[in-house]
Backbone bond lengths (Angstrom), bond angles and torsions (degrees), N, CA, C in turn:
res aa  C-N    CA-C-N  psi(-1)  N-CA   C-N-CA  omega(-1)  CA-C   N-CA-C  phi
1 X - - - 1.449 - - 1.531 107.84 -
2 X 1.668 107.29 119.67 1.515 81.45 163.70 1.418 134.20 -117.23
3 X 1.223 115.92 27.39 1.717 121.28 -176.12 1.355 75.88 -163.99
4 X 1.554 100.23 168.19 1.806 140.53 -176.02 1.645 93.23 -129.94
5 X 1.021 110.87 135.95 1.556 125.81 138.65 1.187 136.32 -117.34
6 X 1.307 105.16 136.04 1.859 126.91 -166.80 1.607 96.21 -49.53
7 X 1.402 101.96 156.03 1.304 110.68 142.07 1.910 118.57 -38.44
8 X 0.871 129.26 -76.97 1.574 134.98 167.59 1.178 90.06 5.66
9 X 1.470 114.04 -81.97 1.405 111.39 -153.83 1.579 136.98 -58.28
10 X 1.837 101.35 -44.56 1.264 114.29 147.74 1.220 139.17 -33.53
11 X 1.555 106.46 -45.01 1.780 107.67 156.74 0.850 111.37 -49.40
12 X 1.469 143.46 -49.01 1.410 141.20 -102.96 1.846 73.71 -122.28
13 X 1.588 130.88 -23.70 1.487 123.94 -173.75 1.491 109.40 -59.77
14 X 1.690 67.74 -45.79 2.171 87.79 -151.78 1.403 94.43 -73.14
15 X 1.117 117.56 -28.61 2.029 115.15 178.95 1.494 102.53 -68.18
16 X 1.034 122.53 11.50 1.582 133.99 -161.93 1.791 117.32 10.14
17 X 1.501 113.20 64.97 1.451 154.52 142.95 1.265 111.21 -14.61
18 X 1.206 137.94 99.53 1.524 119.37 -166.00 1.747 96.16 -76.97
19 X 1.008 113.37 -52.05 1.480 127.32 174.03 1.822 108.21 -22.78
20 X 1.837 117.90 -51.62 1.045 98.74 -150.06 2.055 88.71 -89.78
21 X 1.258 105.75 -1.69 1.401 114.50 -154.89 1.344 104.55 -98.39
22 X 1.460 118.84 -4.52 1.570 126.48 165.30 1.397 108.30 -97.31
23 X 1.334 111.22 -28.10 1.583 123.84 -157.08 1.632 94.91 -91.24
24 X 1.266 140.10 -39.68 1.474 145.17 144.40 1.345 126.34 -6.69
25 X 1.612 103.92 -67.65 1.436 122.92 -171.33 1.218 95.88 -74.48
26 X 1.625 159.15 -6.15 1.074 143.95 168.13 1.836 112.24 -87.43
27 X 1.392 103.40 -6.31 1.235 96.14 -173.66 1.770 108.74 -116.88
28 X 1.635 111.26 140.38 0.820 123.59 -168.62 1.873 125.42 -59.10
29 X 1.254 94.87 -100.52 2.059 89.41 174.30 1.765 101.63 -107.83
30 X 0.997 119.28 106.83 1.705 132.15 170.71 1.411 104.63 -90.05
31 X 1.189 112.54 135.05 1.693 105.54 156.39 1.686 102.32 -141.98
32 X 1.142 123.77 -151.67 1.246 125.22 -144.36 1.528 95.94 -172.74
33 X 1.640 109.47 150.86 1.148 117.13 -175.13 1.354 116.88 -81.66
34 X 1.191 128.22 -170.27 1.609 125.53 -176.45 1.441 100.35 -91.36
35 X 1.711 121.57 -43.60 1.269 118.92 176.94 1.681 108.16 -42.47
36 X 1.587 110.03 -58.05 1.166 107.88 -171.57 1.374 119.52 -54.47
37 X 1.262 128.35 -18.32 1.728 141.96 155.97 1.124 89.18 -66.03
38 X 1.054 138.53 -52.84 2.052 107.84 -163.66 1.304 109.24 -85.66
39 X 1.304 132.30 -16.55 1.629 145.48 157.32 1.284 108.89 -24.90
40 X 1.630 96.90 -85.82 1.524 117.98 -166.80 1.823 100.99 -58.29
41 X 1.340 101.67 -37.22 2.086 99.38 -154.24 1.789 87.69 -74.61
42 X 1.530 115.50 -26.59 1.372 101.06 -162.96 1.637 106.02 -77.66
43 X 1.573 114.61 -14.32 0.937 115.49 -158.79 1.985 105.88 -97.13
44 X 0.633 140.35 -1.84 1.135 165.84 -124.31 1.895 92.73 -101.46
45 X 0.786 115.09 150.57 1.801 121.74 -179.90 1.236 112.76 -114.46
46 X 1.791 136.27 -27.34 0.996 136.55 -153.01 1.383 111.08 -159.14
47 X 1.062 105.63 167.23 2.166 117.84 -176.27 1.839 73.36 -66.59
48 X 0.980 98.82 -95.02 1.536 116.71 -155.39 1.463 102.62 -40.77
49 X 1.268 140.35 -27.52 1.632 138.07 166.60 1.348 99.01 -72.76
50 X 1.078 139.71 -20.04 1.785 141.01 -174.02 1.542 94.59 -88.87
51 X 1.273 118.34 -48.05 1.592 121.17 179.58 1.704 103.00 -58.31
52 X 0.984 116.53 -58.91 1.584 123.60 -162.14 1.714 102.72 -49.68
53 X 1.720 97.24 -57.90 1.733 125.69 -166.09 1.749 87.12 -54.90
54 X 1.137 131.52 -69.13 1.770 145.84 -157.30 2.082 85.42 -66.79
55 X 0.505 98.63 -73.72 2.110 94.11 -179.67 1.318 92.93 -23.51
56 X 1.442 113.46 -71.99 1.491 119.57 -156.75 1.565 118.13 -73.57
57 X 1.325 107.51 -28.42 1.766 107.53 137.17 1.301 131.20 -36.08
58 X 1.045 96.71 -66.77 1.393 104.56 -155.21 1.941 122.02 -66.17
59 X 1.605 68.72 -5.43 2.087 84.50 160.44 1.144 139.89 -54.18
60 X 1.342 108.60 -26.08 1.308 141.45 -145.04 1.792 123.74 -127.97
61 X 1.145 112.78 103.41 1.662 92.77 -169.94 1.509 128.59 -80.22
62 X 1.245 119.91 128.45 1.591 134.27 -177.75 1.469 110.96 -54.29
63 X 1.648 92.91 118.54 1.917 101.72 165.27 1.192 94.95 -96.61
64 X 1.317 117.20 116.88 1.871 124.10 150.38 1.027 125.23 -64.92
65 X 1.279 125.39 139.29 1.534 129.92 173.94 1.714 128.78 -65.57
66 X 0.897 117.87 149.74 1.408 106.22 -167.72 1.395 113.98 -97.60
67 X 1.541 129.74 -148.26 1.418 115.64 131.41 1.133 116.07 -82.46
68 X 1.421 127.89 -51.66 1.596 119.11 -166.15 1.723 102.73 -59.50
69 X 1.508 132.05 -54.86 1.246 120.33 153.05 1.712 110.91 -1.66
70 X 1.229 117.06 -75.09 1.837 130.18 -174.84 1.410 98.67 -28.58
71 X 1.648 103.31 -70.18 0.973 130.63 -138.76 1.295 100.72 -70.05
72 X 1.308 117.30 -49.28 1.844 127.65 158.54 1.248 150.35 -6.78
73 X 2.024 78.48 -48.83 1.534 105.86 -164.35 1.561 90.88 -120.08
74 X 0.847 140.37 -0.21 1.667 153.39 156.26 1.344 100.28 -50.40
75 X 1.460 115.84 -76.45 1.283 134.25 164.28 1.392 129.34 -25.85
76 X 1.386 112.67 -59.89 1.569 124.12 -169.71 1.417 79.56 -83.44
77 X 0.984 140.93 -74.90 1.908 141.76 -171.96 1.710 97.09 -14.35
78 X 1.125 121.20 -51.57 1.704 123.48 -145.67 1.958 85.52 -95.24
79 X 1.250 76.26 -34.66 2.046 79.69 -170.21 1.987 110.90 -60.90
80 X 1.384 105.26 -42.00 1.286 116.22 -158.29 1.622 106.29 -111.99
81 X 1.200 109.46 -13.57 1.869 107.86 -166.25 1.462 115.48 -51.24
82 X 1.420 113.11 -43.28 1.203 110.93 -177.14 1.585 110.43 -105.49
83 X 0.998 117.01 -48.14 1.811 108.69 171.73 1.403 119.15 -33.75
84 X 1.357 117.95 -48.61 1.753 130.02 -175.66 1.494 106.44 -127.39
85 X 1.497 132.59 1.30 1.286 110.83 167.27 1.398 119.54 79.26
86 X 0.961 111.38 12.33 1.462 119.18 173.26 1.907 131.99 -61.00
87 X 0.591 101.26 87.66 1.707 95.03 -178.53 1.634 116.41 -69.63
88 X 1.410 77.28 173.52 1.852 92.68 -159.03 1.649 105.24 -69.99
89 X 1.606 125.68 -30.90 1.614 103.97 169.79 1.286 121.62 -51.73
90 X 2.074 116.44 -50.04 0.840 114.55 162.12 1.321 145.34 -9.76
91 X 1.534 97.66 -61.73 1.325 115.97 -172.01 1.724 111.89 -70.67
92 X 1.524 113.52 -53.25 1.042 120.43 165.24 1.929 124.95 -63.06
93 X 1.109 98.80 4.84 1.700 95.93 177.09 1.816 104.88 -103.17
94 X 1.802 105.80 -36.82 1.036 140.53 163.41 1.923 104.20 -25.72
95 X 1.670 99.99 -84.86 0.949 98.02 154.49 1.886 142.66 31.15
96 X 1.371 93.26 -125.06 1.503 131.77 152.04 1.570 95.33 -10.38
97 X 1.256 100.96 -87.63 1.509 114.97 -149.77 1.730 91.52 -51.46
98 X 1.335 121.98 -47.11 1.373 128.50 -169.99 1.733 107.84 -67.16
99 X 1.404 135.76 -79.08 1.296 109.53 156.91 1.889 146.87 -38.01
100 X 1.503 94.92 -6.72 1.512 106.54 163.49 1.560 113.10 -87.60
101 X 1.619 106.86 -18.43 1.512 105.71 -168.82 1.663 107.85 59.99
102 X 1.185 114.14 47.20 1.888 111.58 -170.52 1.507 87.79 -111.75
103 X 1.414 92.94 174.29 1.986 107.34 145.90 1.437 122.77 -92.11
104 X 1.282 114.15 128.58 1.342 129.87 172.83 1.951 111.69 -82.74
105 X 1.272 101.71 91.63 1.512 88.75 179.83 1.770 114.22 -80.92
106 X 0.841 123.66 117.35 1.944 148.30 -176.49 1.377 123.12 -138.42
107 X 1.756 89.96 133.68 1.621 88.07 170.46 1.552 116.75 -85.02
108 X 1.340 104.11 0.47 1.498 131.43 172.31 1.310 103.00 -43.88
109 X 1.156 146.39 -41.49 1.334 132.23 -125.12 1.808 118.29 -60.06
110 X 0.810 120.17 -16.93 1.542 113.19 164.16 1.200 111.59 -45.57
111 X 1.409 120.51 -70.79 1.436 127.89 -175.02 1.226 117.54 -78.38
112 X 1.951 122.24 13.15 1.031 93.92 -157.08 1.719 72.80 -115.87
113 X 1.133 135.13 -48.94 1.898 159.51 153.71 1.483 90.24 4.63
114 X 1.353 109.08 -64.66 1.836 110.24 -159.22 2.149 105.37 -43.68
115 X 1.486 97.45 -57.49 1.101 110.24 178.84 1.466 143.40 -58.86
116 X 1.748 99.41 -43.98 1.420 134.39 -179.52 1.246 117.07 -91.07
117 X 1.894 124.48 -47.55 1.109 126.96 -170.80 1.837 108.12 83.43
118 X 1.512 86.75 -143.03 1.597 88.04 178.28 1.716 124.34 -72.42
119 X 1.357 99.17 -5.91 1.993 87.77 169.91 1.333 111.55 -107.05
120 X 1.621 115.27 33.82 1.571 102.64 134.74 1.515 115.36 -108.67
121 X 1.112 111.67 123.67 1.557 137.60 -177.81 1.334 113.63 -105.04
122 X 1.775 116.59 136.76 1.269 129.22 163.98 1.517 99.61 -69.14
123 X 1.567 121.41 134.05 1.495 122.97 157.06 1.795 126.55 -65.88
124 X 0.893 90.75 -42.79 2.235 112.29 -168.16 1.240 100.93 -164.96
């Protein structure tokens, strides 16, 4: 795998985005964290919006969290919560990308920079 993408972006699929849907096909193997699977699936309104959201998953291969992952984002959580507002998916999607040493593509990047630095990246 070599980059993660945020939740952000995934919306931005299933909203069918021309932007994120040109900007895709230039990129090689993306996958996405597991949080970001429980994001989108939790967020979901309907059988048939859960069907659509899980297809458009399932494109994509799942980085699982580890413990030290936990333990990571435990850390940055207590470090950053109130200075920058960071929440705990964040932190835990954060994570991942940071023990992978990958790019995190997000429209996040405020909250995502504090933690990550330079491998959180705007996509389009």
């Amino acid at each position: 795998m070599d980059a993660l993408l945020d939740t952000t972006v995934i919306v931005h699929l299933l909203r069918r985005k021309q932007g994120a849907i040109d900007w895709l096909k230039t990129e090689s193997i993306v996958g996405i964290t597991s949080i970001t699977w429980m994001e989108i699936m939790g967020g979901t309104s309907s059988k048939a919006n859960q069907a659509y959201s899980k297809e458009t998953l399932e494109k994509f291969q799942i980085a699982h969290l580890t413990t030290a992952d936990q333990e990571w984002a435990m850390q940055e959580l207590e470090k950053y919560q109130f200075s920058h507002h960071i929440g705990m998916n964040d932190c835990l999607i954060a994570s991942v990308a940071h023990r992978l040493n990958i790019t995190l593509y997000t429209h996040n990047i405020k909250d995502m920079s504090p933690m990550i630095g330079s491998l959180a990246k705007k996509p389009y």
